[in-house]
N, C-alpha and C positions, 0 to 999 in steps of 0.2 A: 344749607350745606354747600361749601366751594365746591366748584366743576372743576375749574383750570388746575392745570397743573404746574405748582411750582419750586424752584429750584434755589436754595440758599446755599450759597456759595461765599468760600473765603472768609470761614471762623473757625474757630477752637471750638466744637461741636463736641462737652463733654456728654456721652449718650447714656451714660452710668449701667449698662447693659453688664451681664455677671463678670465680663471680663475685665470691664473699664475701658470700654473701647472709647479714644479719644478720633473725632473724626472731622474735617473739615467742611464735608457739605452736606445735603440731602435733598431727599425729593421727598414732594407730597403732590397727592392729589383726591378728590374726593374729603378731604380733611383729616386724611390716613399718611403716613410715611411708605413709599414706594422702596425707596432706595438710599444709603449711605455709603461715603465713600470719601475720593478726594474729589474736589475742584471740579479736576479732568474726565473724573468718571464720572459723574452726575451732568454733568455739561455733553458728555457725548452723547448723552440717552435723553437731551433735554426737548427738543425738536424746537413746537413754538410753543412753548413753556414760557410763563415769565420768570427772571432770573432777579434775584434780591441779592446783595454785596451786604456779606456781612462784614466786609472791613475789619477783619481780625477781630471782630465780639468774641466773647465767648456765653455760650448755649449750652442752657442746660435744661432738663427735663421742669415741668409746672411740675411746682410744688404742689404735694397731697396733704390737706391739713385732714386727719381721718378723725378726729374727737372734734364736731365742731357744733356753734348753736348761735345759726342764723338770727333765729328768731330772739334770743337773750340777749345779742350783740343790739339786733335794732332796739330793743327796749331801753338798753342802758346808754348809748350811743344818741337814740334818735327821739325817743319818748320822754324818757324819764329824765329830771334832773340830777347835776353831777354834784355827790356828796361827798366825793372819795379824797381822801387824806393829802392829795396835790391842792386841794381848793379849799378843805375846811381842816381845824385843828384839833375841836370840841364840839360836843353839843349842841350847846349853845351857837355856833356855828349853822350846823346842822339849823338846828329850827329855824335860824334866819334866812337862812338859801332858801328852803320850803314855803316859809312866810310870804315870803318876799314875791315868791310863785303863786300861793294861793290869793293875792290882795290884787291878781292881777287875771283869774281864773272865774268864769264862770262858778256860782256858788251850786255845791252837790256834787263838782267831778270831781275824779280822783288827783289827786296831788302827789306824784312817784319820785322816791329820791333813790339813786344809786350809789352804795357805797362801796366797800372791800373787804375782801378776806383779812381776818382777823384787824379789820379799826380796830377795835376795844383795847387794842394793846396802844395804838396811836391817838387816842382821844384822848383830852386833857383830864378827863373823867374815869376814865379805866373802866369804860365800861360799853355796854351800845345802849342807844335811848329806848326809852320805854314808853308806854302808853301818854301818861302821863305829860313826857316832855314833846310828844307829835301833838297832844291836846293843844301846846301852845302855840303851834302851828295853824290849826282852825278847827275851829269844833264845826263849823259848816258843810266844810271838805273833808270825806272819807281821804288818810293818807298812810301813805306808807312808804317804810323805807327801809331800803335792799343789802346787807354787807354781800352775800351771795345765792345762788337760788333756793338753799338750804334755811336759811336763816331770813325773816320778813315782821317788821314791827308794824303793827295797825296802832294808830289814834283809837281814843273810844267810840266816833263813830264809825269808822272802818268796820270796828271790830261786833259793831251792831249791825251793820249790815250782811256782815259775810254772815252772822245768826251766831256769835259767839258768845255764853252766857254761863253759868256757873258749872252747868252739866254737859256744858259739848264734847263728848269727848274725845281722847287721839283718836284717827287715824295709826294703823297698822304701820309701825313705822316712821310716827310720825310725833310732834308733842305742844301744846298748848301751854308754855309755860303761865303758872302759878303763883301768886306769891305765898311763902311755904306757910306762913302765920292765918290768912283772911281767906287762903283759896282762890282770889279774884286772879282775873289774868291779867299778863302785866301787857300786855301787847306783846310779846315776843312771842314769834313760835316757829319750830323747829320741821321742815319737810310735809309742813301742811298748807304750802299755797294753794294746789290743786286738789285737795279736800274737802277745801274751805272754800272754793268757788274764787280764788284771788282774781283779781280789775283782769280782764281780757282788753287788748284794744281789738276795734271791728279789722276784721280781716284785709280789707281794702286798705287803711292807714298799716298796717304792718306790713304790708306787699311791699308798700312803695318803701319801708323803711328798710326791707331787705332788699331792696333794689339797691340803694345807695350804702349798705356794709357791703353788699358783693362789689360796688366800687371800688370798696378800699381794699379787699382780698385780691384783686388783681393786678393792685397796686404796689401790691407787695410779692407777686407772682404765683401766688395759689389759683390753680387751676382747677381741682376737685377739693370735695370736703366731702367725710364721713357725716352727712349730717344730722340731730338728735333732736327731732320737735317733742318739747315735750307737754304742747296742748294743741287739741283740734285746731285751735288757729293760728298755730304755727303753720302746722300740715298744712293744713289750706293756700296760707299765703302764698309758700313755695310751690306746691300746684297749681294755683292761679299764676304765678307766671312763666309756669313752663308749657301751661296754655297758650299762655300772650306771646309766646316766644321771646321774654323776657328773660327766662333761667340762660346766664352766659356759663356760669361754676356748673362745672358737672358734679352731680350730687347723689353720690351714694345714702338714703336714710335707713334711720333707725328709731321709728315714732316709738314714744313709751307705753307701754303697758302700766294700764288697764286707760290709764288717762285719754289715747288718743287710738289707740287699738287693742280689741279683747284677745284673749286667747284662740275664744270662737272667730272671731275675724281672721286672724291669722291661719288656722286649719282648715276655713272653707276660699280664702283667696280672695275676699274681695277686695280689701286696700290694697293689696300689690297690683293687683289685676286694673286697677284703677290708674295708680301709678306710676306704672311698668308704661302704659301706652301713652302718656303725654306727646314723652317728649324722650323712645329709649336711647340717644344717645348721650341725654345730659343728666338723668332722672330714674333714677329705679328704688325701691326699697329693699336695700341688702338687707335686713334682717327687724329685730326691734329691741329698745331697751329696757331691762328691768333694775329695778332700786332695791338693792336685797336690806343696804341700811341708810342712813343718814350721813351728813357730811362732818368731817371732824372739823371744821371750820365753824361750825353749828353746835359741838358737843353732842350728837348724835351719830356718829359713827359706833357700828355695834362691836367691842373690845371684850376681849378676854378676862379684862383686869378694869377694877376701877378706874373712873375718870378721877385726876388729880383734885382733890377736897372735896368728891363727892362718894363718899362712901358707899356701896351697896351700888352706883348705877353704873351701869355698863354699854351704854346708848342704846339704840334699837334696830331688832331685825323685820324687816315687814312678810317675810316670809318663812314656815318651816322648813326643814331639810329636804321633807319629802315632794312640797312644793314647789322645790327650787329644783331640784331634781324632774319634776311632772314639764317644767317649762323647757327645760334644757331640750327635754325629749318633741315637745310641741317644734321646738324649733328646729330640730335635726329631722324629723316625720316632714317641715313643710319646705325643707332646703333651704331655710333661714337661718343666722347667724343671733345668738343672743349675745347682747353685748350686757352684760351683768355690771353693773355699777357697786363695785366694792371697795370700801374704805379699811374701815376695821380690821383687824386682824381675825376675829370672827368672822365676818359677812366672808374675807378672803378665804379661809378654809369652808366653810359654805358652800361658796360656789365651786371648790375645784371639786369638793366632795361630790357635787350637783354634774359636773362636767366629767366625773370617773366614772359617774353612774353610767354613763352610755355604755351598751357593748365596744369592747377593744377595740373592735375594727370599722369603730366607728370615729374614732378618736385623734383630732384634725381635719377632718375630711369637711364638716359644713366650717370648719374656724370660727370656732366660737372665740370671743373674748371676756378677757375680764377687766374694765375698765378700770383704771387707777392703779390696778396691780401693778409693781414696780416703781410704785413712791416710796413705800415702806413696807415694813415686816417680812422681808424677802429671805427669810431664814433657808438655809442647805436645803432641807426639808421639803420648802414650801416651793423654792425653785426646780425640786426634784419631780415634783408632782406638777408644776406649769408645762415641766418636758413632755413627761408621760401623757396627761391630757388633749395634749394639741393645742390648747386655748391661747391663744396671742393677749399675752400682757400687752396693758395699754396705757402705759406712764406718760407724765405732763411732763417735758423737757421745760418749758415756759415757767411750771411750777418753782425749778429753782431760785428764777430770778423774785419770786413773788410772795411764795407759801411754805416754801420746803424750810425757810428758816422757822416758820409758824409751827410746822411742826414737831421740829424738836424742841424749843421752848413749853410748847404742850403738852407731850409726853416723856421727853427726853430722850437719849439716842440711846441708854442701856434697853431701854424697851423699844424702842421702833427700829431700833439694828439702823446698817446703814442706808442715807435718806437720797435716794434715786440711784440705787446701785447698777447704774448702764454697763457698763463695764464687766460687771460677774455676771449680768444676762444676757449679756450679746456672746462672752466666750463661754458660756453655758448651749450656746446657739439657738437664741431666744431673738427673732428679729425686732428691735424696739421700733414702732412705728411713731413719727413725729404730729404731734396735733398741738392744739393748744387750749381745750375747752375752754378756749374764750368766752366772758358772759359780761367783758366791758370794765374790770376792775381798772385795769391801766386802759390806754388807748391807743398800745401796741401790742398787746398781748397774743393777738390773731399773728401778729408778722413772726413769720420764720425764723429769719436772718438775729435776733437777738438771742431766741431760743435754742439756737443752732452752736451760737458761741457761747452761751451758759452749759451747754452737754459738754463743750471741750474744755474751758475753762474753768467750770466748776463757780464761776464769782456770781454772788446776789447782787440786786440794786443797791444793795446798803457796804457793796465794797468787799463782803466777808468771803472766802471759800468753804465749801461745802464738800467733804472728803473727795478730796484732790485725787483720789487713787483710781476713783469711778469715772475721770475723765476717756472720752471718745476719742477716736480722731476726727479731721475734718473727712474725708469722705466717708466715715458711717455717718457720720452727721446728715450727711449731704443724702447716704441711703434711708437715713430714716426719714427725708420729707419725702422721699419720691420711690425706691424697690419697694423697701419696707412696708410703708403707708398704704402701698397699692397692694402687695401681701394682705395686710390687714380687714380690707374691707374688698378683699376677692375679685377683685379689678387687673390683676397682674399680666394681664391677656390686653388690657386696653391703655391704660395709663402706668407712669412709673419708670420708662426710659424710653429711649429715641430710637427704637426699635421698627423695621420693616411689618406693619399692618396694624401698628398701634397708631393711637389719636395724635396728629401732629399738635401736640400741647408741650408749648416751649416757653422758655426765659430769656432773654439776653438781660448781660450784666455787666456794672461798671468796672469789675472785673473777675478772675479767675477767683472761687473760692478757692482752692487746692493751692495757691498763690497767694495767700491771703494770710496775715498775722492774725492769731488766731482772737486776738483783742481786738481785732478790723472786723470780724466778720460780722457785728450789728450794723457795721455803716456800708455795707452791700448796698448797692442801690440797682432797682429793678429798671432798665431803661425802655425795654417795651417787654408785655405777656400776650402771647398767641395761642389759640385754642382752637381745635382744628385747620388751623392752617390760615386763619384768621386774626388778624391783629384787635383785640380790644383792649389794650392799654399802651399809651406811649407815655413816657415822662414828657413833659412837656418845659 
């Protein structure tokens, strides 16, 4: 932690504080903000302080990514091979990128390929591969390959070693696909990575591979992350370096339930308790996640209404009403936050049901969320009952650019109503918090600054607009990476604006977003990120 005391003088210091205070310098010390003001007044209070020119930059608060998944970035990023629809077209594709890995791989490892949210629409094949077509890949090598965390194809031997055989069967929530005629499985299956024991890498190779994604989160000026391990070695990684003194990202988590903490763990205190004392001013565990369904990227989102040409299924719930209700209450009992991961328009009513059950006056007060809520199905109704709850929806802005056309092509917009309606939940007075549950589909998806300009713009990567009516301005934009995000994950006291006794965690930038066309704001360019009052990224 910095001792001296220093004084950033002569910028556009926007501090996004409730008022929108625009300020020219500040003071830090201890790696806290002292003082804001002009020039003149920071400088008279300076003594022997050292004094930084900011030369007209402008300064804004570190962006808060609060949906994030360190560990799924290094896997796809740093482990696994890239399958994703920039590099291959088909299959057949596909199995050669693999091939070409395993022919060069010790015989017996696993062989990982990462792909995207709904390939199957972008493969020459319309489809995602199956057992089968990873057999051609190597019957030697256990392999597998990723569209998202939800969705995971094993080879036949993969699928011999995780112990997968005619009788294994789901997980709660979770699904083994079939083929409908023979019953064998086809290698696909549905939110049973962590059921199924899926390839862990050793905790020491994942450390260092979130050492170097937190490189590129500061590279893009995120400063905090919500972050979601969602296996014991994730959690560990990230512990092990806020040991090492390697955690730079301050990291509010939310390890999953049951996978990485129980219930019981969480009401007697030991993972936080653990946690909490690393490292508390980079490192704490706000709360923990639970998966009440599956992803609809996967066909396992649990719906009210049939899945389109499958008659009678309606994806799955991993827990009942009264279950999801028993956790809500675990986690208000331990002053933790559940962050419920809801897809479905099911799973959605679920949980707010889950989150009404609290007494009244309980209602906002630990801020629970409901993850994904405010992608779709946001019916009058359904937004009436996010008020009354307290629960902080927790929409993907990044989705626009990537999935949200996915979803209405898979349901259609009469049924999913309109697809990330920012706009009626922000003037409903719902603060939208900016994340980007990155897990590596694109290789910008973590960065801000593009997701920023799809919440105003409304435009996908493929050129279309996406109801134009739900557009933001640029500065909610600009409050959902940083008030908002700091709302959301109960931080509002330490990060989130450029505030007297908050963490001197800043941005400078190549320019003014608020000055910025709103078609500009993906080629924002971060020219340094400061965290505590510390510079650790410069453009170079």
């Amino acid at each position: 932690m910095p001792t001296q005391t220093v004084c950033f003088v002569g910028g556009q210091v926007r501090t996004m504080d409730r008022a929108g205070t625009v300020a020219e310098a500040f003071r830090t010390e201890n790696g806290r903000i002292t003082a804001t003001g002009t020039t003149e007044e920071i400088l008279a209070g300076a003594g022997e302080a050292r004094v930084v020119d900011l030369a007209g930059a402008v300064v804004i608060p570190g962006l808060i990514d609060c949906h994030s998944h360190l560990e799924l970035l290094a896997y796809s990023w740093e482990l696994a091979i890239d399958c994703r629809s920039s590099r291959v077209s088909s299959i057949e594709e596909i199995v050669s990128v693999l091939a070409e890995c395993a022919d060069s791989t010790t015989a017996g490892e696993w062989i990982l390929g990462q792909g995207e949210h709904y390939q199957d629409l972008k493969l020459a094949e319309g489809r995602y591969p199956d057992r089968h077509d990873l057999d051609r890949v190597s019957t030697t090598h256990p392999v597998m390959y990723r569209s998202s965390y939800h969705l995971n194809v094993f080879n036949s031997l993969g699928l011999r070693l995780l112990g997968v055989d005619d009788d294994t069967p789901n997980a709660p929530g979770g699904r083994i696909e079939r083929d409908p005629t023979t019953g064998v499985a086809t290698g696909r299956t549905y939110d049973m990575f962590e059921p199924l024991g899926g390839p862990q890498p050793p905790v020491q190779d994942l450390a260092a591979a979130i050492k170097r994604v937190q490189d590129r989160y500061l590279a893009v000026g995120v400063t905090t992350v919500g972050d979601i391990p969602l296996h014991r070695a994730g959690l560990e990684a990230i512990a092990s370096l806020a040991a090492d003194g390697d955690l730079v990202l301050r990291a509010a988590l939310y390890p999953k339930l049951e996978a990485v903490v129980s219930a019981e763990d969480v009401r007697a205190g030991r993972t936080r308790g653990r946690i909490d004392a690393l490292d508390p001013d980079h490192l704490a565990m706000a709360g923990f996640k639970v998966f009440l369904d599956g992803g609809l990227t996967a066909g396992a989102a649990a719906l009210h209404g049939d899945y389109p040409g499958q008659p009678g299924y309606r994806g799955e719930l991993a827990f009942t009403d009264e279950e999801v209700a028993a956790l809500v209450a675990t986690a208000d009992d331990a002053g933790l936050q559940i962050a419920m991961h809801a897809i479905g328009d099911r799973a959605l009513d679920q949980a707010l049901d889950g989150a009404l059950a609290l007494p009244a006056e309980r209602h906002g007060i630990a801020r629970h969320r409901i993850e994904h809520a405010g992608n779709m199905f946001m019916t009058d109704e359904r937004i009436k009952r996010l008020v009354a709850s307290g629960v902080v929806p927790v929409p993907q802005p990044a989705f626009i650019l990537t999935t949200a056309a996915g979803y209405v092509a898979h349901l259609g917009s009469d049924r999913i109503g309109a697809v990330m309606p920012f706009r009626t939940l922000i003037d409903h007075g719902l603060p939208i918090p900016g994340n980007s549950d990155a897990i590596g589909i694109t290789e910008d998806q973590h960065d801000p600054f593009p997701a920023m300009q799809a919440a105003v713009t409304r435009r996908t990567n493929d050129g279309d607009v996406l109801e134009a009516p739900e557009a933001v301005t640029i500065e909610e934009t600009l409050r959902m990476y940083t008030e908002w995000s700091a709302f959301s994950i109960g931080w509002e006291d330490r990060v989130g604006s450029l505030e007297v006794g908050k963490f001197a965690d800043f941005v400078i930038l190549s320019a003014d977003p608020l000055e910025t066309e709103p078609t500009d704001l993906a080629a924002l360019t971060v020219m340094q990120t400061w965290i505590g009052g510390t510079l650790v990224f410069e453009k170079g």
